[in-house]
MARVEX-203469 format. One record per residue (C-alpha): residue number from 1; x, y, z. Coordinates in steps of 0.25 Angstrom, whole numbers, padded with zeros to 4 digits. Example, Ala and Ser with C-alpha at 12.3 -4.5 7.8 and 13.67 -1.06 7.14 Angstrom:
% MARVEX-203469
  seq     xx     yy     zz
    1   0049  -0018   0031
    2   0055  -0004   0029
***
This chain:
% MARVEX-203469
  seq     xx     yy     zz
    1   0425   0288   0507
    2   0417   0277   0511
    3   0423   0266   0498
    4   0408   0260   0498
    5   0400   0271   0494
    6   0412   0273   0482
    7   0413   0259   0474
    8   0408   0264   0459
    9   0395   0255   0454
   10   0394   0260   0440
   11   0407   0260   0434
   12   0411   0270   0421
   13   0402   0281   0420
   14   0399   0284   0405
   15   0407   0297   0405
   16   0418   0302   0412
   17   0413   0313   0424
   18   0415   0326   0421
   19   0423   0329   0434
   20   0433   0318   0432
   21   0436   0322   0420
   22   0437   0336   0424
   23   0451   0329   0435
   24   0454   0322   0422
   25   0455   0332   0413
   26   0462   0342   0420
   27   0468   0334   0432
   28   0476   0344   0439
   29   0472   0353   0450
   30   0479   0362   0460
   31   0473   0353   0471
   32   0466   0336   0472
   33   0456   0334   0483
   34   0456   0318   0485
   35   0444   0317   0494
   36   0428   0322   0490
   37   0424   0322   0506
   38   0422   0337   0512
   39   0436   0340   0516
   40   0440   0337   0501
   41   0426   0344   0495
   42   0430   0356   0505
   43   0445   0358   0500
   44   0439   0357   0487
   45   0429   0368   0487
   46   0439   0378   0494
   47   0451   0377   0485
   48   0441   0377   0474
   49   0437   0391   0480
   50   0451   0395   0481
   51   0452   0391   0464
   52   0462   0381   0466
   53   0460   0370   0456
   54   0455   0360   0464
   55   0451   0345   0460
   56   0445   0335   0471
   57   0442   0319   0470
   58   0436   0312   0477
   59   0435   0294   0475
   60   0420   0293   0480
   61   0407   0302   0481
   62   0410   0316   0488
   63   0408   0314   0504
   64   0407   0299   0501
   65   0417   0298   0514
   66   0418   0305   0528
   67   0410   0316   0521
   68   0399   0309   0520
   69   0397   0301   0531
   70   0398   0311   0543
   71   0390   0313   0553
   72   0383   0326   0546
   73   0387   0335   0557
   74   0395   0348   0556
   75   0400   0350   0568
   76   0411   0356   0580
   77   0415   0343   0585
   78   0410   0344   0600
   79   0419   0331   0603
   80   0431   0337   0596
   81   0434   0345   0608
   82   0435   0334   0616
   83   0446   0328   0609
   84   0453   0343   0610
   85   0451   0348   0594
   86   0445   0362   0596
   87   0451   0367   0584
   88   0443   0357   0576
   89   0429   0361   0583
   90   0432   0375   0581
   91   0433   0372   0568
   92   0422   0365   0567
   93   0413   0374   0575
   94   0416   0382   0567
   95   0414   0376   0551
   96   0401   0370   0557
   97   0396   0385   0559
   98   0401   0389   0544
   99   0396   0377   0539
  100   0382   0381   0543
  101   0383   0392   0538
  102   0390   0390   0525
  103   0382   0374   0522
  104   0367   0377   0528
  105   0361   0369   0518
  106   0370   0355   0524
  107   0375   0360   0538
  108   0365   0363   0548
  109   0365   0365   0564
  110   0364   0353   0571
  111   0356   0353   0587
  112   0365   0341   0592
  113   0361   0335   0607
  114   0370   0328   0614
  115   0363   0318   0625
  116   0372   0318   0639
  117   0368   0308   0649
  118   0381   0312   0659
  119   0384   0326   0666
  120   0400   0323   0671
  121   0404   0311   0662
  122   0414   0310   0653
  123   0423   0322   0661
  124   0436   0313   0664
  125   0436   0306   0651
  126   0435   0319   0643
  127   0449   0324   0647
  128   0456   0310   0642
  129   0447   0310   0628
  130   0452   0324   0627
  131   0467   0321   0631
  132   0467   0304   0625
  133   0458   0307   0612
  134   0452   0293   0617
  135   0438   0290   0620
  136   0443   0280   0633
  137   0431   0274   0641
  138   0419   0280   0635
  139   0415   0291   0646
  140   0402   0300   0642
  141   0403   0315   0641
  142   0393   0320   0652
  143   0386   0333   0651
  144   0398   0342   0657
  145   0407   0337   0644
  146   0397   0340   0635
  147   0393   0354   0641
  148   0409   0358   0640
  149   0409   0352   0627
  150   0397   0359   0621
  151   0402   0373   0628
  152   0417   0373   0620
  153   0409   0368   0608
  154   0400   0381   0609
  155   0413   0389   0611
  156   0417   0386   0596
  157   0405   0390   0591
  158   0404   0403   0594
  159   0412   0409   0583
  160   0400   0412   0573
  161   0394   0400   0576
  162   0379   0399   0577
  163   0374   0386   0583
  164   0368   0387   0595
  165   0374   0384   0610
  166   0375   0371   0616
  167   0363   0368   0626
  168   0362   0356   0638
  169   0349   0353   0643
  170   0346   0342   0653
  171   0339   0329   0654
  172   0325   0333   0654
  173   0325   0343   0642
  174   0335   0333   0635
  175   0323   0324   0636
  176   0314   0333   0633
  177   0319   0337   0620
  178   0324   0323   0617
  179   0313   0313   0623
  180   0323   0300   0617
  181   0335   0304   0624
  182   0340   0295   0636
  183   0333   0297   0648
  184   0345   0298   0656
  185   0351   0312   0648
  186   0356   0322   0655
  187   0356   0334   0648
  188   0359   0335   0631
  189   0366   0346   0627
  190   0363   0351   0613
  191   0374   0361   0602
  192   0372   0362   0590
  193   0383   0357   0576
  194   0378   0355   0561
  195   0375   0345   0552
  196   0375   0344   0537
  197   0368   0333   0532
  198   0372   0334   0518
  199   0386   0332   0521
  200   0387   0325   0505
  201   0380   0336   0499
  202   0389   0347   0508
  203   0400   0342   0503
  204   0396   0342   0488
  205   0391   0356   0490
  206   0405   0360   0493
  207   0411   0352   0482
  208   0400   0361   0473
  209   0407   0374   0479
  210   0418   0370   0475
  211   0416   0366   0461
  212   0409   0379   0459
  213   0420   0389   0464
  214   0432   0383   0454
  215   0430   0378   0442
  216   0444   0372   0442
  217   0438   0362   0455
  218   0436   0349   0449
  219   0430   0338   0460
  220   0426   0324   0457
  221   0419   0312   0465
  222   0424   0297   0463
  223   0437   0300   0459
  224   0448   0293   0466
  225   0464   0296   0471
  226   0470   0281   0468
  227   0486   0288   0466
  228   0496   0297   0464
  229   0507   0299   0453
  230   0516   0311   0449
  231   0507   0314   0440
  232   0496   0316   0451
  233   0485   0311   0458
  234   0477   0298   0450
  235   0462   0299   0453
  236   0452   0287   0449
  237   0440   0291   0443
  238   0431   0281   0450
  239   0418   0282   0442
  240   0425   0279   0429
  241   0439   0272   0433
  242   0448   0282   0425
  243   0461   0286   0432
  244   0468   0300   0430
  245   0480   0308   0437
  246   0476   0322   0445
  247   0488   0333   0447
  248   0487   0341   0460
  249   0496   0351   0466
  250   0489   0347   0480
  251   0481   0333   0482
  252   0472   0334   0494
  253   0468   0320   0500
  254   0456   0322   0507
  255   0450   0309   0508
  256   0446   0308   0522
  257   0447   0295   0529
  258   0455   0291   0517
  259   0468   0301   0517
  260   0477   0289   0516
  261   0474   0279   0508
  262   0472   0292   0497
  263   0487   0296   0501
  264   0490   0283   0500
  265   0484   0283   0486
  266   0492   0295   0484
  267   0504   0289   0488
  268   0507   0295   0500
  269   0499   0287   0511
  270   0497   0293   0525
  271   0490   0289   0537
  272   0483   0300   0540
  273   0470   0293   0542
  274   0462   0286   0554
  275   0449   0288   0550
  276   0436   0284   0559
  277   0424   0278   0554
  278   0410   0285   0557
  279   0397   0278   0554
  280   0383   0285   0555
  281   0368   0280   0551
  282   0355   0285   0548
  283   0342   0282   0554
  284   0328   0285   0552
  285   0322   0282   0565
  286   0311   0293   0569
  287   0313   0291   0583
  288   0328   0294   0583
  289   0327   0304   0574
  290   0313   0311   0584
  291   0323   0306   0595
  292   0336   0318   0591
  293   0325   0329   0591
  294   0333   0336   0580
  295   0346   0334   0585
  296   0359   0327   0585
  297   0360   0320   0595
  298   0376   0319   0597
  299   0383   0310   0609
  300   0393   0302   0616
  301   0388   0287   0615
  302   0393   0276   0626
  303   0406   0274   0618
  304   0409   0287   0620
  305   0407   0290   0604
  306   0401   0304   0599
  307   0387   0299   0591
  308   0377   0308   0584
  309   0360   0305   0582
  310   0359   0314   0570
  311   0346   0319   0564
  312   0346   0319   0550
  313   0333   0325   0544
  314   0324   0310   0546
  315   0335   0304   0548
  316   0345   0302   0560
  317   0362   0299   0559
  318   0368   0292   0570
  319   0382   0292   0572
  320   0395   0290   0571
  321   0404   0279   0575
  322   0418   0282   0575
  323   0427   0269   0572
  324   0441   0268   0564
  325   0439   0265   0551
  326   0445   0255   0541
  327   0447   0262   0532
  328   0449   0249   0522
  329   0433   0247   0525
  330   0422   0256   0521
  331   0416   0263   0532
  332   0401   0259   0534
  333   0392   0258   0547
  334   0394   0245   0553
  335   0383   0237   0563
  336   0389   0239   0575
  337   0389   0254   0572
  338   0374   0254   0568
  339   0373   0248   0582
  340   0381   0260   0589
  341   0373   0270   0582
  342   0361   0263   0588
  343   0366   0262   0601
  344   0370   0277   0602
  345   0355   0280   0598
  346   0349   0272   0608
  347   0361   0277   0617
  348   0352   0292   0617
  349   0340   0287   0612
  350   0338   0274   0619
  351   0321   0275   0615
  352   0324   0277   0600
  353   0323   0262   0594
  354   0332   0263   0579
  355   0338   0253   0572
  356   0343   0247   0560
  357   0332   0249   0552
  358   0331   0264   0555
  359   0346   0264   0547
  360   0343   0272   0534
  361   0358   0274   0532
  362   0373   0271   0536
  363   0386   0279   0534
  364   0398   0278   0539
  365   0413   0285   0535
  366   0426   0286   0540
  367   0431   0299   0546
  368   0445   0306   0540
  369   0451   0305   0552
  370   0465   0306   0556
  371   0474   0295   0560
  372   0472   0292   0575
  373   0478   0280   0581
  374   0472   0277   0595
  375   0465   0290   0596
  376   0449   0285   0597
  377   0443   0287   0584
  378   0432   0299   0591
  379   0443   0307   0595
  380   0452   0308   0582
  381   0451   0322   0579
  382   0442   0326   0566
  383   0453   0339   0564
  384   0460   0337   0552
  385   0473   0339   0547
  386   0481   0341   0532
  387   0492   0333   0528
  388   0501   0337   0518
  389   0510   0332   0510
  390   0518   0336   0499
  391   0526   0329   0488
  392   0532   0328   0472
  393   0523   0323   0461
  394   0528   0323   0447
  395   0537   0335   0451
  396   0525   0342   0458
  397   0524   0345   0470
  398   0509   0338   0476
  399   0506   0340   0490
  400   0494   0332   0496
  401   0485   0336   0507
  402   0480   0325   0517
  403   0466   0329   0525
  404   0467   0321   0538
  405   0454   0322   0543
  406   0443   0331   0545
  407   0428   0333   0548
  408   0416   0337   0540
  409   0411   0350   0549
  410   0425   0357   0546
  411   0427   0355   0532
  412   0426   0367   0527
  413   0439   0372   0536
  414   0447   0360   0534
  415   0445   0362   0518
  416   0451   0378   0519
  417   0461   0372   0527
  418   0465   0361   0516
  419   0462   0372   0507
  420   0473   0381   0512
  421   0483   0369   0514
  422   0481   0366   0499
  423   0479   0381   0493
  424   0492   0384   0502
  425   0500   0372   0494
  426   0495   0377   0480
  427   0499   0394   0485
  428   0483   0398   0483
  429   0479   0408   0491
  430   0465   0406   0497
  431   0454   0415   0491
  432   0442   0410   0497
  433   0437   0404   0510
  434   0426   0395   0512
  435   0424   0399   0527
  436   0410   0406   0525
  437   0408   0401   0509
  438   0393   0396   0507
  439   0392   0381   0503
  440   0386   0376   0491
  441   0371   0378   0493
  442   0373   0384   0508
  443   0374   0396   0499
  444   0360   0402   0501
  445   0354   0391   0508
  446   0341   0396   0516
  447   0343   0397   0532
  448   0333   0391   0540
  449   0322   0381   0537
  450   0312   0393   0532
  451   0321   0397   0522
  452   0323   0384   0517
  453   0308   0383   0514
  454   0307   0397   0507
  455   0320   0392   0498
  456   0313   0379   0495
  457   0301   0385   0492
  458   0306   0394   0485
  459   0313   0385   0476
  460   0304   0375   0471
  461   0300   0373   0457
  462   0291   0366   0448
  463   0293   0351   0453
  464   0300   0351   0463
  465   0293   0353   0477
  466   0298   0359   0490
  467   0302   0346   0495
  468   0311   0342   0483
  469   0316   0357   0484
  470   0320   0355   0497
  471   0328   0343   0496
  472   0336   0349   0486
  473   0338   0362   0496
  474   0343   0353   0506
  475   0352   0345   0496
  476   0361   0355   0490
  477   0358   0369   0499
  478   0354   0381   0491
  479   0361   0374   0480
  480   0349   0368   0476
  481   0343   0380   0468
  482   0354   0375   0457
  483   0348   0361   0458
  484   0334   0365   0459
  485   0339   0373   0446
  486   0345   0360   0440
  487   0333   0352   0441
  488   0324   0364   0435
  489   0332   0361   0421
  490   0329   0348   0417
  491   0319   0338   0418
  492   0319   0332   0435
  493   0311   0321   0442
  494   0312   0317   0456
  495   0314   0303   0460
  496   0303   0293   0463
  497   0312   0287   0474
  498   0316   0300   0481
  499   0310   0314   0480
  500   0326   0319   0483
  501   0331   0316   0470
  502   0328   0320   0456
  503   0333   0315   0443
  504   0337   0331   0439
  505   0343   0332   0455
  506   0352   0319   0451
  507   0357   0324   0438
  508   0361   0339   0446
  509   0371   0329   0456
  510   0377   0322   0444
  511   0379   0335   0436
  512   0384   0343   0450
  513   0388   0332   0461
  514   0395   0322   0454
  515   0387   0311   0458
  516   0394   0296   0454
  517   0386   0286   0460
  518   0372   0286   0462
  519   0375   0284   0479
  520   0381   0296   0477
  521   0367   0303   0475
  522   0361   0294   0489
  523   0373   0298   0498
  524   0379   0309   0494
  525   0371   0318   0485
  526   0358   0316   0494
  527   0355   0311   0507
  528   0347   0298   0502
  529   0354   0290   0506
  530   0357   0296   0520
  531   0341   0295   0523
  532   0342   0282   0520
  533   0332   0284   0506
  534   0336   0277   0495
  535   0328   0267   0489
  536   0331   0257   0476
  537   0321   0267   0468
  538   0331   0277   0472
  539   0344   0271   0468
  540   0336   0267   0453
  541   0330   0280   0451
  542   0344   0288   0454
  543   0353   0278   0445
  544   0341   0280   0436
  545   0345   0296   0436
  546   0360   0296   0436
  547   0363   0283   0425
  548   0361   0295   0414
  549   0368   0306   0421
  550   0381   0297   0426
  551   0380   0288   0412
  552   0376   0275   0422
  553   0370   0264   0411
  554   0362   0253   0418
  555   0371   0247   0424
  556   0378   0257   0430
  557   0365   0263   0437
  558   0361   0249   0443
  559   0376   0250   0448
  560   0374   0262   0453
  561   0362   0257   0461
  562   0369   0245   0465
  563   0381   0255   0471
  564   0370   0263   0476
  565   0364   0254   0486
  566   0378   0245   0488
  567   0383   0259   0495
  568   0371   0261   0503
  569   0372   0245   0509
  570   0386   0245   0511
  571   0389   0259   0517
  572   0375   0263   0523
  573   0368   0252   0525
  574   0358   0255   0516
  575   0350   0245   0510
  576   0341   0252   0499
  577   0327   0249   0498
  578   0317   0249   0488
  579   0304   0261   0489
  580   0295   0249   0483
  581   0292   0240   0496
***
């Protein structure tokens, strides 16, 4: 979690939250999740399908961490193999096929090129990355690698995968097809991944399915782990400051990056840990984003670093570095990676002038990465691993289960196997799998672009237009015909200062998404912020909206707005504007 975005700004709220209260008044469950990223959401939703009693907290905004500042893609992990982890692209491979099937309204194919400018290169250093798992002199993977690379790739999806077979071209139609790339490419060689764009939202959605199968499953955001005691786990409320004590037969720490200092909270520190930091921006440059033709553009920069030029509907991601992180430090982009990302875009697209000002927005997170001494931080493996560990409370057995590590693409896997780890410790038998099980509004979303327009169509009502319509389809997934519903009930009124919001749409996220800042809205509940579109009329008219629904007097709003736009400085490099020139 990244501790700038978490640092409360309005203090008490007028009235205790309904879901802490529900931990307070009841504060015992079979299992505790510590950690609202989407390993800890994914536990949650498939013990809360096997009825276990299930609580989760999580001490800032769900996907406030790692979850939330990836690099959107859902993929294999073509690099993986070099570092020898084909269990873990199988694995992956294969989730990123389900998850296309089972998320189509966030997780969508992906046509990513790779530029080459070599044939041979790169063949006797590949062997020693693969046996050292060190980057040594950076050396440029020629077109031979890649082509092998692409080809064992292509082996792993053929078990009911249906993305489409890598292809290479050479020079000529590689220019043709992409006029801005290097003069001097030799060939590009283009296979298809996934992206979700909504990786907030996803993870919200699946926090949804799990609320809605067990009424016993309590989750709750800004709620701390600060210690342990016979008497059981002691959480902090951080919206109101009250403190009280949870009971679990089985505490699950899945707080990323952050595993130890939670142990340590817990009084069992470990050193688990040696995550890496990865920082992204977002441009809106019209020539970059005419310049990837619709794809990712996805290579090896000089330093021998895996880089990514991502288009993002108007918008284009570039990324990622990969650095050790202090952890003592909140991770944000830093100048001389702003400088990186820009040379790595020239490095392809040497014609394609951006800058500074072309910067809309910044991210930047630190990985849940295992510990790894002088392994170099682009070959720690993104497997993950469960520790466990078992002790006496208060004349009760508690066993605690650490996460160590993880990636986004394979969440769903690593959540059954947590799952089974933890259903195995309480004697629960398994009663339902989450292997081909629908998420949130991927349940009846329309396939294809045509369809979409027919649902959208289909859907409007009296005030609200197709465009407003389709916002909200793209939003929450077929979900959207209960919001939609929502809406219809009471009085609405879209925002002056953005046509994405309304007041009603507001009130449905405090009511159903346990919103508790107002940046919570911007981040993580929309991608305004993402696109780089708020504006000081937005911050007023949104704090205006949610003062009555979160009790916020005066003071508190204009907090909330100071908060709003202290985050967007300071983590994203975001210096909010006024409409009103």
């Amino acid at each position: 979690m990244n501790t700038v975005d978490s640092n409360s700004a309005s203090g008490n709220v007028s009235e205790p939250r309904t879901e802490v209260k529900k931990l307070s008044e009841r504060p015992r469950a079979s299992v505790l999740i510590i950690g609202g990223g989407i390993n800890g959401v994914g536990t949650f939703r498939d013990l809360a399908l096997q009825g276990v009693d299930v609580a989760l907290v999580e001490r800032g905004d769900y996907s406030q961490g790692a979850s939330g500042a990836s690099s959107h893609m859902i993929h294999g992990g073509i690099r993986y193999l070099e570092n020898g982890e084909f269990r873990l692209v199988r694995e992956s491979v294969v989730e990123r096929n389900r998850l296309l099937r089972v998320a189509p309204h966030y997780v969508k194919p992906l046509q990513t090129t790779i530029p080459i400018f070599s044939t041979f290169s790169g063949i006797l250093a590949a062997p020693m990355r693969f046996l050292t798992h060190k980057q040594g002199k950076p050396t440029e993977r020629g077109a031979f690698l890649i082509k092998v690379g692409l080809s064992l790739y292509d082996s792993f999806s053929r078990d009911g995968g249906s993305v489409p077979r890598h292809k290479f071209v050479g020079r000529k139609k590689s220019l043709a097809l992409m006029p801005d790339l290097r003069p001097d490419v030799k060939y590009t060689a283009t296979y298809f991944d996934a992206s979700v764009h909504n990786p907030e939202r996803l993870t919200l959605d699946v926090l949804r399915d799990g609320q809605l199968a067990n009424p016993e499953a309590r989750a709750v955001n800004y709620v701390t782990a600060i210690g342990a005691s016979d008497d059981g786990v002691l959480l902090r409320d951080e919206l109101t400051g009250t403190t009280f004590t949870f009971e679990a037969d089985v505490v699950i720490n899945a707080t990323g990056a952050w595993v130890d200092g939670t142990n340590a909270a817990l009084g069992a520190g470990s050193s688990f840990m040696g995550g890496t930091k990865g920082s992204h921006i977002v441009l809106d440059s019209e020539a970059l984003l005419e310049a990837t033709d619709g794809r990712e553009i996805f290579f090896e920069h000089t330093d021998g670093r895996i880089v990514l030029i991502y288009p993002m509907g108007d918008r284009v991601l570039v990324g990622t570095t990969d650095v050790d992180a202090d952890m003592s430090v909140p991770a944000v982009t830093t100048d001389e990676e702003i400088d990186y990302f820009f040379d790595l875009v020239h490095h392809v697209f040497p014609a394609v002038q951006v800058g500074r000002e072309d910067i809309v927005y910044s991210f930047s997170g630190v990985r849940p990465l295992p510990r790894h001494d002088d392994t170099s931080p682009g070959f720690v493996s993104r497997d993950y691993r469960i520790e466990k560990r078992e002790e006496q409370r208060g004349g009760r057995k508690v066993t605690t289960l650490s996460l160590v590590g993880g990636k986004w693409t394979t969440f769903r896997a690593l959540s059954e196997h947590l799952a089974n780890d933890t259903l195995a410790v309480l004697g629960v038998p398994r009663r339902k799998s989450t292997a081909n099980l629908a998420i949130g509004g991927g349940e009846g979303f329309p396939a294809g672009e045509q369809a979409e327009k027919q649902w959208i169509a289909a859907a409007v009502r009296p005030g609200y237009d197709e465009e407003r319509i389709g916002v909200l389809l793209t939003r929450y997934g077929a979900r959207a015909t209960d919001v939609i519903e929502f809406l219809a009930q009471g009085e609405d009124s879209v925002f002056s200062s953005t046509k994405e919001l309304s007041s009603r749409e507001v009130e449905y996220m405090v009511r159903n998404e346990q919103v508790g800042h107002l940046i919570d809205i911007l981040i993580r509940r929309t991608s305004l912020a993402f696109r780089g579109l708020v504006t000081s009329e937005l911050l007023a008219e949104l704090a205006a909206v949610l003062a009555p629904l979160l009790g916020w007097d005066k003071e508190a709003a204009a907090a909330e707005i100071r908060h709003a736009e202290a985050v967007l400085a300071d983590a994203h490099r975001v210096e909010v504007r006024s409409l009103i020139a």
